[in-house]
N, C-alpha and C positions, 0 to 999 in steps of 0.2 A: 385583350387582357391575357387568355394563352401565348401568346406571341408573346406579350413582355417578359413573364414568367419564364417562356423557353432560352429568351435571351439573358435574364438573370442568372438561372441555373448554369448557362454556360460560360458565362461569364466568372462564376463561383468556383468551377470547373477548371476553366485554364488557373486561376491560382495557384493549381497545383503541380501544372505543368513542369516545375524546376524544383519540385521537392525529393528532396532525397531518402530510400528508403531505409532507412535510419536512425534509432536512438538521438535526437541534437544531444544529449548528453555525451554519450557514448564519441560520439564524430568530434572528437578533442584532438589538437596534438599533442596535448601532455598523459596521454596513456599511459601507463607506465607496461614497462612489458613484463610479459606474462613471467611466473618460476618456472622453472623446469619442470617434468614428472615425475613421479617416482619411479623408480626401479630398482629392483631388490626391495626386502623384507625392514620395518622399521617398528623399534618400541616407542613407547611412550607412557606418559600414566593417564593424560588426557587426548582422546584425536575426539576435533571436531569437524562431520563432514558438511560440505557445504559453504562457500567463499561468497554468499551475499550478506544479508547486517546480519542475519539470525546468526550464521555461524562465525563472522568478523568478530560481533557484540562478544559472543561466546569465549570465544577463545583471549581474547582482552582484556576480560573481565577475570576469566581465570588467571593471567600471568597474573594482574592488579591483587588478586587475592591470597594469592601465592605466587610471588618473583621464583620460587626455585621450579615450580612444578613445570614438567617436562609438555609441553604441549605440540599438538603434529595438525594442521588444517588442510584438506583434500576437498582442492573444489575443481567439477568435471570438465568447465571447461576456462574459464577466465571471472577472474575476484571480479564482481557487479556486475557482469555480461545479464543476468538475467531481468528479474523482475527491479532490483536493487537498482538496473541502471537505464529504464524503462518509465517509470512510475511518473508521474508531476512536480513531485519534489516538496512535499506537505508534509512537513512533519510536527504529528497532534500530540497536545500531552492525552488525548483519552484513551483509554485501554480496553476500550468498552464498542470500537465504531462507534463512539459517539454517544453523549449521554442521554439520550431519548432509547435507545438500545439497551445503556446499561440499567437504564432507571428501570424498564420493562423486566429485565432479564435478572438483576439482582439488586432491589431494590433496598434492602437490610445491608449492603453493604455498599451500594453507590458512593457514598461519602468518602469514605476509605479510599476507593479504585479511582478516585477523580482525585485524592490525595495524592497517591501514590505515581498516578498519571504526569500530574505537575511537580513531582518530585524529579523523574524518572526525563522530561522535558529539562528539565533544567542542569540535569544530570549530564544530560548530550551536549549541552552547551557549553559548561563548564569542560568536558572532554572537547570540544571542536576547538575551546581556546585554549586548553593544557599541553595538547599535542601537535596544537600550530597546523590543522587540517584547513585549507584555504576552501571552502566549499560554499560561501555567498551567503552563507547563515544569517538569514535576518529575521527577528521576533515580530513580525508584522500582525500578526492575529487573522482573520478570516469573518469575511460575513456569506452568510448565509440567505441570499437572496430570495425572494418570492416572484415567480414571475407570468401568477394568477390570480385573482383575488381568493382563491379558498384559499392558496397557500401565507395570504396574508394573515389571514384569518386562524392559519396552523402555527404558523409562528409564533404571533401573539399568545396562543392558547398555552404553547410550547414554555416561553419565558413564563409567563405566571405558574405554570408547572413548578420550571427552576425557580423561581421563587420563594413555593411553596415547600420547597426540599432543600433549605440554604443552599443554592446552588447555581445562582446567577450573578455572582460575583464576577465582575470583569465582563460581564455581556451587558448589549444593548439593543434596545427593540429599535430600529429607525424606517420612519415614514417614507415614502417617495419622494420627496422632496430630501431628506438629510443623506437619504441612501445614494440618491443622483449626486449630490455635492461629494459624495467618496469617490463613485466610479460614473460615471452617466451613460446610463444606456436606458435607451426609452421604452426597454422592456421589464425593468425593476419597478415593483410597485414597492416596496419594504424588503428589508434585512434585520436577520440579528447579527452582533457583530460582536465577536470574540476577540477581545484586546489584545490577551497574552495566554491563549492557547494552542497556537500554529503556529510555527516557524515556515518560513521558506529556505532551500539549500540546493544548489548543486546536486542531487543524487548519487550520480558516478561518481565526482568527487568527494563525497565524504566516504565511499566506498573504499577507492583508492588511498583516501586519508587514513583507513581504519586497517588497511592490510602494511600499510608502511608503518605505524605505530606494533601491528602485532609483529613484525619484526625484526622492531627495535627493540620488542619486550622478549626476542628469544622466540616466536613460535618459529615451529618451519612450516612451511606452505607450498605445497604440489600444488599446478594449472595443471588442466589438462589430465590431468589424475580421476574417474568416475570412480565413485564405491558401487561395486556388484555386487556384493554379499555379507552378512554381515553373521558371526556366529560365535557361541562361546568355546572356550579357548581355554582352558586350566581355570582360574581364580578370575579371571580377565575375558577379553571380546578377541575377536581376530576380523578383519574386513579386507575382503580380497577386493585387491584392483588389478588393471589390466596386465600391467608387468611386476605385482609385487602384492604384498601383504601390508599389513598393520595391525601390530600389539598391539592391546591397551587395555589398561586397569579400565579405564570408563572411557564412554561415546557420546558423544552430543549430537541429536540429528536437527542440522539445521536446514536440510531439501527442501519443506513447506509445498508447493506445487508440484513436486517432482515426488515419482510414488515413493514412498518410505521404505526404508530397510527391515519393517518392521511391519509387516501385510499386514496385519490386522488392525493396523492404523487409517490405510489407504480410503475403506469407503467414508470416511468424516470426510474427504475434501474433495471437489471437483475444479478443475479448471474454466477460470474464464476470461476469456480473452477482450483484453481493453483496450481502445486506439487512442493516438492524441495526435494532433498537428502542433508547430511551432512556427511562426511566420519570422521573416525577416525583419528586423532591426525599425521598429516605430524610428521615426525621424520627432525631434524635436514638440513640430507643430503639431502631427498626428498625435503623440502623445497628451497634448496640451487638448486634444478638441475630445476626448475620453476623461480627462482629469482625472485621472490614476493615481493619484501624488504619494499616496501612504500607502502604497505597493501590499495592499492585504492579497493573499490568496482570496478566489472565491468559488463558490460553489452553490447553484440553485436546487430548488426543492423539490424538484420533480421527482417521481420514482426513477424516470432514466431523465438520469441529472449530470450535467457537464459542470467540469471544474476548468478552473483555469486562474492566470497566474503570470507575472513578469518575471521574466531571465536578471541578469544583472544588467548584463547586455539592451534592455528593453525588449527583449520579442515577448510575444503573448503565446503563451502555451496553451493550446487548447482540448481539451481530450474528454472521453464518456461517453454517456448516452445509450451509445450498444455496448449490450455486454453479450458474450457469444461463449455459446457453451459448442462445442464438439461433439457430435455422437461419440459415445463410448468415453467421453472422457482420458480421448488423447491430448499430449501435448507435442506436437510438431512444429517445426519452423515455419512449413509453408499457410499457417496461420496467420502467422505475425503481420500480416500485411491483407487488407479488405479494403481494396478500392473505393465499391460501393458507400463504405461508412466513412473513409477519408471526405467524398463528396459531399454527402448528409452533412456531416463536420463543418467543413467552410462554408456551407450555406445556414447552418446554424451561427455559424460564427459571424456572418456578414447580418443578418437580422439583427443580432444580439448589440450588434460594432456597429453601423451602417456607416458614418463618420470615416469608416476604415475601408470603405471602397477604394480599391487596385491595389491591397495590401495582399503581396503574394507570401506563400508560405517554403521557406526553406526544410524542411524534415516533415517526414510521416512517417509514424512507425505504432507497433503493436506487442503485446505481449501475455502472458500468460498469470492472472492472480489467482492464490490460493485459496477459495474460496470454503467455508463451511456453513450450517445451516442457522449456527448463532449467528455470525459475519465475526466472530471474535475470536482468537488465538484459545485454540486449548491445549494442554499439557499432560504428558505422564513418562512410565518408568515401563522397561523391558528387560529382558536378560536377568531377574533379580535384583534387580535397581541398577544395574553397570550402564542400561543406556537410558541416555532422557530424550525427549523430543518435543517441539513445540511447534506447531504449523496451525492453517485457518487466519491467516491475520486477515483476510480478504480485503485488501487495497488500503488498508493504514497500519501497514507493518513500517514504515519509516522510521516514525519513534518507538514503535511497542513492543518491537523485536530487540530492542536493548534489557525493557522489562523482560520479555519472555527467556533471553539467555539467564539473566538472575535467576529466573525460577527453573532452568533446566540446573544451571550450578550447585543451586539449593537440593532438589531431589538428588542431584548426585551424592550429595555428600549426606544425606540423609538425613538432615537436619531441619527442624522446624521450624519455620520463619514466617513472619508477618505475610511474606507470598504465599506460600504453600499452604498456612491456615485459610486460603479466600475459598469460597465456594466456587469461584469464577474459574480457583486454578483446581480443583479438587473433582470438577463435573465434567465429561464429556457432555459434546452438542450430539444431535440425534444424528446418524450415519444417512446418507443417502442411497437409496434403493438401486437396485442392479436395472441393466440395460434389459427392458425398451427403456422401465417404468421411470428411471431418473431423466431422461431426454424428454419424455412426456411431460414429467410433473414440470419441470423447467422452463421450459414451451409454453405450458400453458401461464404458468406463473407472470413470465412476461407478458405474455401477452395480457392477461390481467392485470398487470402493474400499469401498463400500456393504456389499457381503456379508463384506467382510475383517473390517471393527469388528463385524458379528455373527459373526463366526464367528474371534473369539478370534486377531485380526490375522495370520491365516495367507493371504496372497496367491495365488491363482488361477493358471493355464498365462500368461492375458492380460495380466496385473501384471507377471508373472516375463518375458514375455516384451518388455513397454514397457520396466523395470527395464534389460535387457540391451542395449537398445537405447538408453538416454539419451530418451525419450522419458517425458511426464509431463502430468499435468493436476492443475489447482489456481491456488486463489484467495487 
């Protein structure tokens, strides 16, 4: 029985043998290439720093609101290189990670934030087909898989919740038997299943889609441009970079995992690093023995929980499970890449697939999310209100980071709106504790997350104890 087991693993193993270390998003030939960078001194009335959605969103939204208004975007090193072009390609209308999150966290105004969520989803779509961004945008919806009997059991409990809070409109509870006829895998006991609140997309491509629109709307855009510094300036900001400066009436920070210009922002977010595989091109009949036919994203219920998801191409993207925090809450390259979880990964993937045996994987790659202790974007104002910033989306900034640019616009301009009235945008999450103790509490968190999915999702003194506290980890 060991013997078979060692021969499975290895087997699981060479899969990966011809994967490239890689974004499969990013590894396009239609890359577009990078702007120049800056050099010498530039005004503007708006710069916004940061070339992934939060500051694409930003500065787009700004031309659309004002065609005149002068705008400048500085990202450090290439428009979607980072997390923007790394991700699974999920894009939710919830604003909340998820309404079991929002229900918990702000319950007087869930209704509203799930409005606003499906507003703000549909809002990206109508942009992906206004500005002709070619990025495989499909409305497929998502289920939400259980692949234990308690998490059957959580689901259920789940939907009657949304029920009870008008808020299961477009979801559906499905049995093992309905949920096998969407995807079949003989480790699904039940899903819920979200019609039309997930999109799937291209990632990088809509990146690229959003930086060729901001430059038909007039912004200008530095690559390869870092902001170092950021400081008041007369009436206005000044942000030095490496060969030059930047004026400007107001700033929009859209960094989000990268520390802020704005230190006293930094301890609300820690980094954590997320892996995913991409396998090579299902063939027809392989495709057909899975019966994937309505291409939903999906994603199971575990605490460390795997999503995944079809290219247009057919491949299966697979990614999650570990999520890896860093001592000290660096962010470095030589991250980006964890063998050991690539491994874990395809053998999770072959359990999950079995049907998909000698299906090798073309790309593995990693990257860095902006996590906070809600798991939700929070927002505010510096310099006097000249600069706004938005970060924490921890791993569903796809869609939310379009809403969060509106409410950095909003704070800029001073003005009170249906955003900036939410408590959601009005409250900081609780900051995370300096080093050892943030690496400890993390540590431990996991690994208490860890023992809950074996042990029949029943949470520990230390869960119950985070839980009561608003405090949280995840990717």
């Amino acid at each position: 029985m060991a013997a078979r087991a060692m021969n499975r693993n290895a087997d699981w193993t060479r899969s990966l043998a011809d994967a490239k270390p890689v974004s499969y998003w990013l590894d396009d030939p239609g890359r577009p290439e990078a702007r120049p960078a800056l050099t010498g001194d530039e005004r503007c009335d708006l710069l916004v720093v940061g070339g992934g959605y939060s500051g694409l969103w930003t500065a787009l939204l700004a031309k659309e609101r004002d065609p005149g208004r002068d705008v400048v975007l500085l990202e450090g090193q290439e428009v979607g290189w980072a997390a923007s072009g790394r991700n699974g390609g999920f894009c939710a209308a919830s604003l909340t990670h998820g309404t079991a999150n929002g229900l918990a966290r702000w319950p007087g105004e869930i209704a509203k934030l799930e409005e606003l969520g499906a507003q703000n989803l549909d809002a990206i779509e109508e942009a992906v087909a206004r500005y002709s961004i070619d990025c495989d945008f499909e409305r497929t919806g998502e289920l939400d898989v259980a692949t234990e009997p308690h998490q059957v059991t959580e689901l259920r409990e789940f939907h009657e919740e949304l029920a009870e809070a008008g808020l299961a409109d477009g979801t559906e509870l499905l049995d093992a038997e309905a949920v096998r006829e969407q995807v079949d895998s003989p480790t699904f006991l039940g899903a819920l299943y979200d019609r039309r609140g997930v999109a799937m997309l291209h990632p990088a491509k809509l990146a690229w889609g959003l930086k060729q629109a901001c430059l038909d709307a007039g912004v200008r855009i530095y690559e390869h441009t870092p902001a170092l510094d950021l400081s008041s300036s007369g009436p206005g900001t000044a942000v030095r970079t490496p060969y030059g400066r930047v004026f400007a009436e107001a700033v929009a920070l859209g960094t989000n995992v990268f520390p802020s210009l704005v230190k006293r922002v930094r301890s609300y977010t820690v980094p954590v690093y997320d892996y995913a595989l991409m396998t090579e091109p299902l063939t027809d009949d392989q495709l057909a023995s899975i019966g994937w036919k309505n291409r939903q994203g999906i994603g199971d219920s575990a605490n460390q929980f795997h999503y995944f998801r079809l290219s247009a191409d057919n491949r299966i993207l697979w990614g999650g499970y570990d999520a890896i925090y860093p001592y000290g809450g660096r962010v470095r390259a030589e991250y980006d890449h964890r063998p050991e979880t690539y491994a874990k990964l395809a053998g999770h993937f072959f359990t999950c697939f079995p049907q998909l045996e000698g299906v090798r994987f073309s790309h593995a790659w990693g990257g860095a999310i902006d996590t906070c202790s809600r798991f939700s974007a929070f927002f505010g104002t510096a310099h006097k209100g000249r600069v706004a910033y938005a970060a924490g989306y921890t791993g569903l900034g796809v869609g939310a980071t379009r809403f969060g640019a509106d409410v950095m616009l909003d704070l800029l301009s001073g003005e009170r709106t249906e955003r900036t009235e939410l408590e959601m945008v009005r409250t900081k999450p609780l900051p995370f504790p300096p080093e050892p103790f943030a690496y400890t509490g993390i540590t431990l968190t996991k690994w208490s997350l860890a023992r809950a999915d074996d042990n029949g999702g029943r949470r520990n003194l230390w869960l119950k104890a985070m839980d009561k506290a608003g405090l949280g980890f995840d990717s």
